[in-house]
C-alpha positions as CSV (number, residue, x, y, z in Angstrom):
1,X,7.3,-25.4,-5.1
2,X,6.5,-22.1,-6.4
3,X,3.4,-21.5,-7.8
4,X,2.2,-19.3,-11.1
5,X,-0.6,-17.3,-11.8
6,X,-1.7,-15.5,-14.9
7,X,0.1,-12.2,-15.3
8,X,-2.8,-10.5,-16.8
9,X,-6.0,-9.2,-15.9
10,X,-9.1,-7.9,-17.5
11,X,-9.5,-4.1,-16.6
12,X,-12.9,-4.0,-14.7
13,X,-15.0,-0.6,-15.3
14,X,-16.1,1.8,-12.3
15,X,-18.5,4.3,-13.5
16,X,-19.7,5.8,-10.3
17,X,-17.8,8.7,-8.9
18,X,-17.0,10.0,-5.1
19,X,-17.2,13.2,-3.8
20,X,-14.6,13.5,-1.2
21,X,-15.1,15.5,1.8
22,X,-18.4,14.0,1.9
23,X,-19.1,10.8,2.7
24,X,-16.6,9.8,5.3
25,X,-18.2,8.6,8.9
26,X,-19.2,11.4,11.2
27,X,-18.1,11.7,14.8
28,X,-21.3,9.4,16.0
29,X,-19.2,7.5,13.5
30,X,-16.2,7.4,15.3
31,X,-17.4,6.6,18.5
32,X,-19.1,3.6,17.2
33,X,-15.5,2.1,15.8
34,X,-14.0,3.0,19.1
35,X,-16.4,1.2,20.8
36,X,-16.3,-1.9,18.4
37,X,-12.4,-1.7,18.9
38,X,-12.8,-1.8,22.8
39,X,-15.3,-4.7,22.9
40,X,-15.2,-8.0,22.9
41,X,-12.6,-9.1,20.1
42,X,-13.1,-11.7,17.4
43,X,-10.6,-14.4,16.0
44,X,-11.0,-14.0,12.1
45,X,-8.1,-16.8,10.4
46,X,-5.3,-14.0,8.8
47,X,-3.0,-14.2,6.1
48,X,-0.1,-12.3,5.6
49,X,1.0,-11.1,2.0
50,X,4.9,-9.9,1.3
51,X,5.8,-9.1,-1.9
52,X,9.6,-9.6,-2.2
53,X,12.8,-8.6,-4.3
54,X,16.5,-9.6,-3.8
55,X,16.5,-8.7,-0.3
56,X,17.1,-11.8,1.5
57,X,17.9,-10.7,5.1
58,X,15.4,-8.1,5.2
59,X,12.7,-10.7,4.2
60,X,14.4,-13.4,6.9
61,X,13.8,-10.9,9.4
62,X,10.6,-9.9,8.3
63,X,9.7,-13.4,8.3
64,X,10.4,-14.2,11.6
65,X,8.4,-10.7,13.0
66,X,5.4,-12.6,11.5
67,X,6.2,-15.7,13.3
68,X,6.1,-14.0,16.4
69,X,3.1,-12.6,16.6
70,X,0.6,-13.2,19.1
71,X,-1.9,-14.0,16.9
72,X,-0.2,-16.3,14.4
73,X,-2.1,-16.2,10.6
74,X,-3.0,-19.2,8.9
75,X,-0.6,-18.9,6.3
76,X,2.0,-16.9,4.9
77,X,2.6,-15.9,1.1
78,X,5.5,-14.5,-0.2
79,X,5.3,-13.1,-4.2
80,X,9.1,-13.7,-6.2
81,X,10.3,-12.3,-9.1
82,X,11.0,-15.5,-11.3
83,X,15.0,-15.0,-11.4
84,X,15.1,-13.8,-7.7
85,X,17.1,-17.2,-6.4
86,X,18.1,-15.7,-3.5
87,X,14.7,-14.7,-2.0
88,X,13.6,-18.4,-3.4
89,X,16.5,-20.2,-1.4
90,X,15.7,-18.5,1.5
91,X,11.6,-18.6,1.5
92,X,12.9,-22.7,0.7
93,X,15.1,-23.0,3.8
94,X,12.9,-21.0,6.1
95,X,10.6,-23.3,5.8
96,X,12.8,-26.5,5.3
97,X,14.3,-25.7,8.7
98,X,11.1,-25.2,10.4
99,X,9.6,-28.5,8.9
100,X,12.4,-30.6,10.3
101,X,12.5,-29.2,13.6
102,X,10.6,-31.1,16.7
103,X,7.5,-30.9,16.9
104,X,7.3,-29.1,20.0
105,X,9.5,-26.5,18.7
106,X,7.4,-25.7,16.0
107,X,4.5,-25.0,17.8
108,X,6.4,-22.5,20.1
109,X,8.3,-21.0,17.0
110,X,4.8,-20.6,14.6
111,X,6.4,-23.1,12.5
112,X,2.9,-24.8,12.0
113,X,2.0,-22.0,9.7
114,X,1.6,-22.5,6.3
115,X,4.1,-20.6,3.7
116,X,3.7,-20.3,0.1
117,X,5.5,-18.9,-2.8
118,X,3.6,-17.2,-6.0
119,X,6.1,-16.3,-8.6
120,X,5.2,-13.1,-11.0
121,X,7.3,-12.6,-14.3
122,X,6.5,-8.3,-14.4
123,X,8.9,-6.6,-12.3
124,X,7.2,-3.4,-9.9
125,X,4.6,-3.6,-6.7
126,X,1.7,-3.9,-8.5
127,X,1.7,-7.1,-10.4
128,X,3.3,-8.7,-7.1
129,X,0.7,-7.1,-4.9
130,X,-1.7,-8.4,-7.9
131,X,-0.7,-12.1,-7.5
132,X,-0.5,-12.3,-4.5
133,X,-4.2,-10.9,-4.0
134,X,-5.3,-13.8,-6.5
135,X,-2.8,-16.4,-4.4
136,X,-5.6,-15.4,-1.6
137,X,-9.0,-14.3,-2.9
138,X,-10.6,-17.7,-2.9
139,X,-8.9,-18.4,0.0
140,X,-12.0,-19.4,2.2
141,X,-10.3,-20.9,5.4
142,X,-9.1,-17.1,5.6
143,X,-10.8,-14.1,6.7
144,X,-8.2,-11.1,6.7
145,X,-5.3,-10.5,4.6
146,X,-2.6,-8.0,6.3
147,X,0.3,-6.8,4.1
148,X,3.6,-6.3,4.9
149,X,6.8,-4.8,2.9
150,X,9.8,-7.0,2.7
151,X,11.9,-5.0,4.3
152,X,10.0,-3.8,7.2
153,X,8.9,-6.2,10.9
154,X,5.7,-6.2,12.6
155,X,5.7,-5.5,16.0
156,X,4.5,-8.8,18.1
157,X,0.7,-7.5,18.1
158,X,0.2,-6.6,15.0
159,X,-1.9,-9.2,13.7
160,X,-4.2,-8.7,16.8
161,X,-4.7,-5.4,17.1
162,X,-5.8,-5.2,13.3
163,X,-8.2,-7.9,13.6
164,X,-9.9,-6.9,16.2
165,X,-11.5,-3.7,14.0
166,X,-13.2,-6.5,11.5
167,X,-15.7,-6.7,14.0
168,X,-17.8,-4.1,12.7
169,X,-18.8,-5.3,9.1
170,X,-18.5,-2.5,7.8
171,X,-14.8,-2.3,8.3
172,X,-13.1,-3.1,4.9
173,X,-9.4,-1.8,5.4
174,X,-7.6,-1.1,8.6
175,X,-4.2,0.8,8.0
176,X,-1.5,1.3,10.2
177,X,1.8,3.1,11.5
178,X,4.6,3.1,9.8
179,X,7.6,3.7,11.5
180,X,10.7,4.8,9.0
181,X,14.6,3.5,10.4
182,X,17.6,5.1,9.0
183,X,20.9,4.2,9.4
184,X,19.6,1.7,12.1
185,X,17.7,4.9,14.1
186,X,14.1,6.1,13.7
187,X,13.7,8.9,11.8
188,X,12.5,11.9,13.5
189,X,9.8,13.4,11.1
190,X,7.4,16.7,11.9
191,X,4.3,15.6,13.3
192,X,1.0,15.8,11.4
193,X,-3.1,16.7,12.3
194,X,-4.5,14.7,9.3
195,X,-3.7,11.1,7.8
196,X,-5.2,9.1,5.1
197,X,-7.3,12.3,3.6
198,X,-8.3,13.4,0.5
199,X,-9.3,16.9,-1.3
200,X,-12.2,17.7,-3.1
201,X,-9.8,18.4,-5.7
202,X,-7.3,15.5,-5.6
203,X,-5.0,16.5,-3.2
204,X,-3.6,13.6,-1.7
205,X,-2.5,13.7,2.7
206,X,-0.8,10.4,3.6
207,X,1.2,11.3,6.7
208,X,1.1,7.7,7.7
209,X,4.9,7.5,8.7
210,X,4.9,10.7,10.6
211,X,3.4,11.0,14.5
212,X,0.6,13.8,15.3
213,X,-2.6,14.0,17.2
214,X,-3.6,10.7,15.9
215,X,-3.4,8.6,18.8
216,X,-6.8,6.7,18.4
217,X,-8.6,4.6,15.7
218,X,-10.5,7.1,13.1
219,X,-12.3,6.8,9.5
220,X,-9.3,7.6,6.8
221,X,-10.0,7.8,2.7
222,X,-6.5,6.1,1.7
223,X,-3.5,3.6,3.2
224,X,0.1,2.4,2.5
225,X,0.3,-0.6,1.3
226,X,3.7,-1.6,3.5
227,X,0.9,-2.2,6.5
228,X,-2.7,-2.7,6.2
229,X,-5.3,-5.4,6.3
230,X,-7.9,-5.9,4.4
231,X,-10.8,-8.1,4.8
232,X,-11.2,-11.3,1.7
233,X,-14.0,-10.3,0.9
234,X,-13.5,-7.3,-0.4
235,X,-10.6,-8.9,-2.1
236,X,-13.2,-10.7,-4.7
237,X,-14.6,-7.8,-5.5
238,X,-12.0,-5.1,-6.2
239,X,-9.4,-5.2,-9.7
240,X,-5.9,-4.5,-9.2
241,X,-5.5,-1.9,-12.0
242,X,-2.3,-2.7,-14.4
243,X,-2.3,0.9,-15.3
244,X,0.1,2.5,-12.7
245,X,3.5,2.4,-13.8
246,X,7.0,1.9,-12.3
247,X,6.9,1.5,-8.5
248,X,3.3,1.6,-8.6
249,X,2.8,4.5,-6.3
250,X,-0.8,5.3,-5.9
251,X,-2.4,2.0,-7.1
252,X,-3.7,1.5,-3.3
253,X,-5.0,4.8,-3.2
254,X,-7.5,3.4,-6.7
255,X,-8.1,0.2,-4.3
256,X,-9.3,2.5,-1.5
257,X,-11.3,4.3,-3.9
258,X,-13.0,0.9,-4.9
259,X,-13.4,-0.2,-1.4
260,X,-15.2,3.0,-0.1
261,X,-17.5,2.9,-3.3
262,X,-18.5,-1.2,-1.8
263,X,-20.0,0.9,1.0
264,X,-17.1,-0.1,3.6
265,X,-14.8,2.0,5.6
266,X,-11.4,2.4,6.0
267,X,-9.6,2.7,9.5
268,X,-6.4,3.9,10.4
269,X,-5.2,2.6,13.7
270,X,-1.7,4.2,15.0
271,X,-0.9,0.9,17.7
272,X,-0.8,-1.3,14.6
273,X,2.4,-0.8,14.1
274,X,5.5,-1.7,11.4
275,X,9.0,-0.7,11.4
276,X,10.7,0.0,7.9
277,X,14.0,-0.4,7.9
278,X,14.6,0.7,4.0
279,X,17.0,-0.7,2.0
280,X,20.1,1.0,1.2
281,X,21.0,2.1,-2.6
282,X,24.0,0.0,-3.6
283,X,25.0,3.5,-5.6
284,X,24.7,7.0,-6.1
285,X,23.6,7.2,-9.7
286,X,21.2,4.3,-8.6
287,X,19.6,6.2,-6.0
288,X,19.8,9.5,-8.5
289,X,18.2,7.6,-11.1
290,X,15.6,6.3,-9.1
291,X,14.6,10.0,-7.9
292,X,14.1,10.9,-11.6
293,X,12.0,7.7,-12.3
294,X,10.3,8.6,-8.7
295,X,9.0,12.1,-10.1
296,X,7.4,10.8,-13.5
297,X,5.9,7.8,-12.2
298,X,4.3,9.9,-9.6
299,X,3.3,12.6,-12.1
300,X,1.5,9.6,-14.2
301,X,0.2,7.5,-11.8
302,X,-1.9,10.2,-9.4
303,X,-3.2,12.5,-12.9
304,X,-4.4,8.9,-13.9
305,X,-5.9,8.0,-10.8
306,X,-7.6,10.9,-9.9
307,X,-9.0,11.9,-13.7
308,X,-10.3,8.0,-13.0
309,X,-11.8,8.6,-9.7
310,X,-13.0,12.3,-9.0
311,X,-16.4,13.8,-10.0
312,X,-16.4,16.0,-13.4
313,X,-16.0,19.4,-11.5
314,X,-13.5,17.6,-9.4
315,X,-11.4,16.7,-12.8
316,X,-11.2,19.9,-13.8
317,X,-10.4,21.3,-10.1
318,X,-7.7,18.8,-10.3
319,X,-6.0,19.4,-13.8
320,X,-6.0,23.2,-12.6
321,X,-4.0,22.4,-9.5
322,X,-1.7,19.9,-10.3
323,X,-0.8,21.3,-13.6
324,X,-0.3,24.9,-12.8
325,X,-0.2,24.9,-8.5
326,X,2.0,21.5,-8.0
327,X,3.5,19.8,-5.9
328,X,6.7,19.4,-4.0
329,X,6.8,16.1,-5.7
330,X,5.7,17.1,-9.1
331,X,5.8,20.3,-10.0
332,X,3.6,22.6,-11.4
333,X,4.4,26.1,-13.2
334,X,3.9,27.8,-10.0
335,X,6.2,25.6,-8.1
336,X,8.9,25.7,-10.7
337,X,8.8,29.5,-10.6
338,X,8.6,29.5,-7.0
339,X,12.1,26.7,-7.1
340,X,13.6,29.3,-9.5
341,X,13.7,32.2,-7.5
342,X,14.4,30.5,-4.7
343,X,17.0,28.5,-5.5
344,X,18.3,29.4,-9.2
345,X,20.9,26.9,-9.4
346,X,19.1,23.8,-8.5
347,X,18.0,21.4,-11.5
348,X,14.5,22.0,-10.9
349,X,14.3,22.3,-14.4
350,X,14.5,18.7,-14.9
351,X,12.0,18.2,-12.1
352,X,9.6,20.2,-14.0
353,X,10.1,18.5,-17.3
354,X,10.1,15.3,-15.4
355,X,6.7,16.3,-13.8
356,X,4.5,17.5,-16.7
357,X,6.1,14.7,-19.1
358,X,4.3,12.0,-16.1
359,X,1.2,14.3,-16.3
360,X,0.5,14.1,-20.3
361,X,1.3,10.5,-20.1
362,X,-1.4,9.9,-17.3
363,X,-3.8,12.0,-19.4
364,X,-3.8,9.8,-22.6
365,X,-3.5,7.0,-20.1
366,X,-6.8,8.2,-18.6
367,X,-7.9,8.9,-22.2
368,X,-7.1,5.0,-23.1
369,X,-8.8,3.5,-20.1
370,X,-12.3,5.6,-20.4
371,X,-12.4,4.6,-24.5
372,X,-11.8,0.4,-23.0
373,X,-14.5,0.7,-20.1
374,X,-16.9,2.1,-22.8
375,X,-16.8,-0.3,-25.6
């Protein structure tokens, strides 16, 4: 049976603002979450969330990664669109198969876990990842959440590793690795010195697919919502904002925000580890198209986000970089000249329009939820 939750939420204000650079645990800091990690581990009950769409053998095999793990959660939830049959059938299979096999067999296989299936009507990330959050936050007989893209599988410890951070209280996030797969073959990226960091002035560093001198446990501002975990409850008191558009991109980066404001720390631990094994466009224009929509819904979403978050000098830091410096993924007036000298014949003038059409829209966005929180 799939289950249905409302597909609306009530916009919850946050008046208090973070400066960034400041803040963050200290190297005493660090030490102490290296310490908690190496000591004597707990066994909080987990959950795993996957938000799904019409990729039925990625999800199969992403099911059966969570089924393997060493530490098995308590249950599993798995957010539909409403017309996504195949994803239905299979979640409905998967778990008709497992119920009739012996019972012996189940309890070597994880079969014993409990799976569940939230539908959501709104198509994009952040109503699923919204559902499913409200699937779990009352959720009492479980202690962690850990979220997991459909088309991506856990590596056999994943569940354990991640919990064992929750044993410092103060620990409300722990993100992890993500390793990216093309064509069936990692993809070799260029290493990195900082992950999960944040500007004074909005710049966002997420660098949590790429390798780089990370190679223990340390305090981060942000995560990727195709691996983390995050503890319950936290969950009952943070809002899933509605506001970001499209694929959602940045609406964790607002939930990290939130979490850090609760007085809890995020952690990014390299070992916990996923592999993403992304879905192939079925065409050309598809994948074209989806560039296009990439670029705006970027533009929108982080001017929104960070106008929301960000001190007043940090607003105006912000509108003065990301309007006229850029970014390789939304250009500014700077960029675009830079892209036309560079490489005159290259439609960066659609990139550009693109860009600053996302930013406006994320101003009056901003504009619209400030006038809401203050009535």
């Amino acid at each position: 049976m799939v289950e249905r939750y409302p597909s609306a939420a009530r916009l919850e204000s946050v008046d208090a603002m973070v400066e960034f650079g400041e803040g963050l645990p200290t190297d005493d800091a660090t030490q102490l979450f290296h310490a908690v990690s190496a000591g004597r581990p707990t066994h909080p009950e987990a959950a795993v969330l996957i938000p799904t769409y019409r990729r039925p053998a990625y999800l199969e095999r992403c099911l059966r990664s969570v089924l393997r793990q060493t530490r098995r959660p308590r249950c599993i939830v798995v957010v539909v669109r409403d017309e996504d049959e195949a994803s239905i059938t299979l979640v409905q299979r998967f778990r008709d198969e497992m119920l009739g096999a012996p019972r012996a067999e189940r309890v070597l296989s994880g079969s014993q876990v409990e799976i569940r299936m939230v539908s959501v009507a709104l198509p994009g990330p952040v109503w699923a990842f919204k559902q499913g959050v409200e699937a779990l936050r009352t959720r009492e007989d479980v202690e962690l959440v850990f979220i997991i893209d459909d088309d991506a599988e856990a590596e056999p410890e994943w569940i354990e590793r991640g919990s064992r951070h929750f044993a410092d209280p103060t620990v409300g996030i722990v993100a992890g690795r993500i390793i990216p797969y093309k064509n069936g073959a990692p993809v070799d990226l260029p290493p990195v010195k900082r992950v999960g960091a944040i500007t004074w002035y909005g710049r966002y560093i997420g660098g949590f697919e790429q390798p780089g001198g990370v190679r223990a446990p340390v305090p981060v501002a942000g995560f990727q919502g195709g691996n983390v975990a995050i503890r319950r409850a936290v969950l009952e008191r943070i809002t899933v904002d509605p506001h970001f558009i499209g694929y959602g991109i940045q609406f964790e980066l607002d939930i990290a925000f939130q979490v850090r404001r609760l007085g809890y720390h995020i952690l990014f631990d390299p070992e916990c580890r996923v592999h993403h094994f992304e879905a192939p466009r079925a065409v050309r224009e598809e994948a074209r198209e989806d560039i296009r929509r990439l670029i705006y819904t970027y533009s929108h979403n982080h001017t929104y986000l960070m106008l929301k978050h960000l001190s007043p000098f940090g607003k105006l830091a912000f509108l003065l970089y990301f309007f006229v410096l850029g970014e390789q993924r939304s250009l500014g007036l700077l960029t675009a000249l830079w892209e036309a000298l560079r490489a005159p014949r290259r439609s960066w003038g659609e990139a550009l329009r693109l860009s600053l059409a996302g930013k406006w829209q994320g101003l009056r966005t901003y504009w619209r939820w400030r006038a809401a929180t203050r009535r």
